[in-house]
N, C-alpha and C positions, 0 to 999 in steps of 0.2 A: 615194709612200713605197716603194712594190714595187718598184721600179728605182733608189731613191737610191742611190750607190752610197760607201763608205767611203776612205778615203787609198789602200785597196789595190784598189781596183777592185771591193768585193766588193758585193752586194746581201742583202736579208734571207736568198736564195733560196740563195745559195752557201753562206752557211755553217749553215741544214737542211740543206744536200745533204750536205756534207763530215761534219757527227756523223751522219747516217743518220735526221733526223728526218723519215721520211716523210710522219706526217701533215701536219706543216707545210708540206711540199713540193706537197702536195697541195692544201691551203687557200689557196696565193699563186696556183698556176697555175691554180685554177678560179676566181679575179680576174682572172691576168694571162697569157697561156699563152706571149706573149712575153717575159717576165722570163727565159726558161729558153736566150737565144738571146744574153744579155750576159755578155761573155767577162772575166777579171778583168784589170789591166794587165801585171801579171810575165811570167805563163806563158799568156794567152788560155785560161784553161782555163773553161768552162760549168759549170754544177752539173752536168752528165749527167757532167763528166771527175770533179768532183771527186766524186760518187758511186760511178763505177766504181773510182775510183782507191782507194775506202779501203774497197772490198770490199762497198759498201752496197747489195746487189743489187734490195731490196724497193725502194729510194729510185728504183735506176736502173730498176726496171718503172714506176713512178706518173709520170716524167719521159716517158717514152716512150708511154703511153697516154692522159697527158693533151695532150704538145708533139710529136710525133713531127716533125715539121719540123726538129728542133736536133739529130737522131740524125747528119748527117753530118757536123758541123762539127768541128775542126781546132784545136788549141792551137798556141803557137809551136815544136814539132819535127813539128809533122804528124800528132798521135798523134788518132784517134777514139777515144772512148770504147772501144770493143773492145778497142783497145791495152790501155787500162790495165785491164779489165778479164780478160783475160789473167795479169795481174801475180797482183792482188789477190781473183777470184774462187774459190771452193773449186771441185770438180771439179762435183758436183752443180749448184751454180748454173750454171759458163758450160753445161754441156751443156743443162740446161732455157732456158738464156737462149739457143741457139741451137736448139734443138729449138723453142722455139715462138715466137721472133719472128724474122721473117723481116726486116726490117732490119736487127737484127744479123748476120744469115747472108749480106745483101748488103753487109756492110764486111768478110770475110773475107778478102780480098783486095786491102785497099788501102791504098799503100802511105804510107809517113807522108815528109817531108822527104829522109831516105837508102834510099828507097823497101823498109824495112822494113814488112811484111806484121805484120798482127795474129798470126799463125802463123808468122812469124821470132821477134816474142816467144815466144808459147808453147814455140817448140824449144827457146830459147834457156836461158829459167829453169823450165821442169818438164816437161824431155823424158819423166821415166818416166811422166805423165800425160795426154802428149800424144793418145796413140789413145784412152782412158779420155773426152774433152773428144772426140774430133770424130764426128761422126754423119754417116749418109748423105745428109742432106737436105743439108750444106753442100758446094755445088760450091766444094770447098778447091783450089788451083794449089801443088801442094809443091815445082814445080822453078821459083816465081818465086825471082826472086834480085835485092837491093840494087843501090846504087850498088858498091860493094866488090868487085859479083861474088859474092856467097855466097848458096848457095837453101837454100829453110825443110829437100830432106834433108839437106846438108851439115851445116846445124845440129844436127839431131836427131841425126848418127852422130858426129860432133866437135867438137860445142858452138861458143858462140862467145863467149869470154870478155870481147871489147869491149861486145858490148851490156849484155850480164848486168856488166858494172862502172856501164854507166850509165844501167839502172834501178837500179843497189843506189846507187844518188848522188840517184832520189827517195825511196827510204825513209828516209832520212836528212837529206834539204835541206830545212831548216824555212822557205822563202822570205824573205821580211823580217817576219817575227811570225806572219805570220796564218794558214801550216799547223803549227798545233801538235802534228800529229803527225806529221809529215811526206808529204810529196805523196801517198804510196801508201802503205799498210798494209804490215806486214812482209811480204817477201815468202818466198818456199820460196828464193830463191838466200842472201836475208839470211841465213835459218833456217841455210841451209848452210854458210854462212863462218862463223858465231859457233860451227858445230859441229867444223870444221877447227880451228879453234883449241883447244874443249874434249877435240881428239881427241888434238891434239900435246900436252896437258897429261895426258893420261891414255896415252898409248900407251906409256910404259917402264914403269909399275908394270907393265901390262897383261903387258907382254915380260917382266917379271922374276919373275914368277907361273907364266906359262906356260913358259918353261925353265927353272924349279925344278922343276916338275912332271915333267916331261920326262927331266931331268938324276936325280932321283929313284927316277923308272921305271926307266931304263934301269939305272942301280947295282943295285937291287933285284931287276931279271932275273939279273946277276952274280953277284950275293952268292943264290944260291938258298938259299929254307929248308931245315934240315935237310942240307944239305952234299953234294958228292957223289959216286961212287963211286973211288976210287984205278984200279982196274983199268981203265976205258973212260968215266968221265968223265961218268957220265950222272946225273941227280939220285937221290937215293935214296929220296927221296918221290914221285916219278915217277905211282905208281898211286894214291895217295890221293887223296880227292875234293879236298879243301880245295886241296892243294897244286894240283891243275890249275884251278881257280876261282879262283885266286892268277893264275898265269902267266896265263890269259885278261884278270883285270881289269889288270893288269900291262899287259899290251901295249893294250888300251883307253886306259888312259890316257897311256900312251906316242905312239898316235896320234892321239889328240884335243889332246893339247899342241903337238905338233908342229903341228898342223894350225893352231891359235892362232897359234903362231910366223908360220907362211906365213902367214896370210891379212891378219894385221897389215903384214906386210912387201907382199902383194900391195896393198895399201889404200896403202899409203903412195908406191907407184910410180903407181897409177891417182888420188891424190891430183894430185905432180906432171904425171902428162901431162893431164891433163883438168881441172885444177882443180877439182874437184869430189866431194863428198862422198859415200862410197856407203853409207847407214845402213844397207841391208841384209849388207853385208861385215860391218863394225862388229857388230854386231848376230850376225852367223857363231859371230865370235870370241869372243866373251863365250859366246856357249853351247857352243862347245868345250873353256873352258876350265872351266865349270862340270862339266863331262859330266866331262871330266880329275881336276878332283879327286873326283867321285864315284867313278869310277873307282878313284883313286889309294885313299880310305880303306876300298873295299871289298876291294882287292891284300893293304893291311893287315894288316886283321881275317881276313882267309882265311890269309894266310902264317902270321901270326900261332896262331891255330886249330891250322893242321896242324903247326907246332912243340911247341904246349903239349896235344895232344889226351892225353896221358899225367896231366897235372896238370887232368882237366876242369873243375872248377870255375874256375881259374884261368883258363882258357880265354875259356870263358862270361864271366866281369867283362870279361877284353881287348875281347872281340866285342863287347859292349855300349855297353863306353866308344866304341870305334872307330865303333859305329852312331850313339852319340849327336850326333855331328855332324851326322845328317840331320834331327835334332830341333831343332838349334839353325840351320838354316839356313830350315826353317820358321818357324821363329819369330822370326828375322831379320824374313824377306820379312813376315813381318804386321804388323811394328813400322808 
């Protein structure tokens, strides 16, 4: 029964392995320790692939310390386990999965069908985690290179958009039924095209926010409070506190908008050449453009101020109301 195998090739043992049911992985191989060495018909993939492949790291230790014999084997594009585990591992697992098994640390280097290297994966789809994943103990070769011609630094400094198109073709290939969630768990390159897309939907309000802000500013600098002198053209509030707490938060947010503008615009050129997503640019600009309007409503309530300091009271309500927006942005963010 531990080796019957289903229309698709699959045994009880592959699909424990594919939901991550460890102990059951456990209970057939301490039966059968070669159940773990029958490959399914589609893809030849083992439970040790389809473990690795769907991020099951506990599944892929029990497969290995009970079967260690099945750690070198090979699906139909040449992939070991390593492969996919690259894909699908968080950073913490692959570096403990190579830090303490040394089988894994002897597939780091070998290459699959287009004589891609488990470490032309890793460049390929999470180069910023690439050093983060590799340790001393693994003797890594960074200037192997493919059938193609391409080695694992070429990848890591200029990506390689063919591969990363076809792992993101297993996160998505549900085979004929029976990967229901597809071959390999979402991956970081997945994560990153669904966020290019969420980025192209949000990048104009983004722009049209931050050069209001901008546009704003700079009138604001023009139109000085309080007016200014006919004779030499200098403000006539010049020495008042407010009014220079004015002009400082003024050009704050004058440069913080700006800097929004660029860095959206930077994001969008480092989009096209590298296809690829930089969450930390993204991520730049939102807090530029927050800083901007913080900025912008304290320009305000200061400009504001040193115009009405004659009518104080009148003053005081302005400032208050102007502050209240940092009352409502807290209590935005806790909704």
């Amino acid at each position: 029964m531990i080796k019957e195998t289903d229309q698709y090739g699959w045994t009880p043992i592959h699909y424990a392995a594919y939901y991550g049911n460890y102990g059951m992985v456990n209970l057939l191989l301490e039966i059968d320790q070669s159940a773990s060495n029958i490959a399914n018909k589609d893809r030849k993939m083992t439970a040790l692939h389809l473990a690795a492949g769907r991020g099951h790291a506990r599944t892929v230790e029990t497969i290995l310390s009970l079967s260690p014999d099945c750690y070198e084997l090979v699906d139909n594009k040449g992939w070991n386990f390593l492969h996919y585990a690259m894909v699908s591992f968080r950073v913490e697992q692959l570096t403990n999965l190579l830090e303490n098994n040394p089988l894994a640390r002897s597939l780091i280097n070998e290459g699959d069908a287009m004589e891609n290297t488990p470490l032309h994966v890793l460049a390929a789809v999470r180069p910023k985690e690439f050093h983060a994943v590799m340790i001393k103990k693994t003797q890594a070769n960074y200037d192997a290179v493919n059938k193609r011609n391409v080695s694992v630094r070429h990848i890591f400094s200029y990506g390689y958009p063919k591969l990363k198109e076809e792992i993101q073709k297993l996160s998505k290939d549900f085979g004929r039924g029976q990967y229901s969630n597809g071959v390999i768990c979402k991956s970081e390159l997945e994560y990153n095209d669904d966020t290019k897309d969420d980025y192209k939907d949000t990048r104009e309000s983004h722009l049209v926010v931050a050069a209001l802000i901008a546009t704003v500013a700079f009138a604001a600098a023009l139109a000085i409070p309080g007016g200014y002198r006919s004779e030499n053209g200098t403000a006539i509030l010049r020495r008042n506190k407010a009014f220079q707490a004015f002009i400082v938060a003024d050009s704050i947010a004058m440069v913080f908008s700006l800097s929004a503008v660029f860095t959206h615009f930077f994001l969008s050129l480092k989009i096209e050449a590298t296809k690829d997503f930089d969450g930390a640019l993204f991520g730049a600009s939102l807090w530029f453009t927050f800083f901007s309007m913080g900025a912008m409503v304290i320009a305000f309530v200061t400009g504001t101020y040193a115009m009405l300091v004659p009518s104080l009271g009148l003053a005081i309500i302005t400032c208050l109301i102007g502050l209240s927006f940092f009352l409502l942005v807290i209590w935005t963010m806790g909704l």
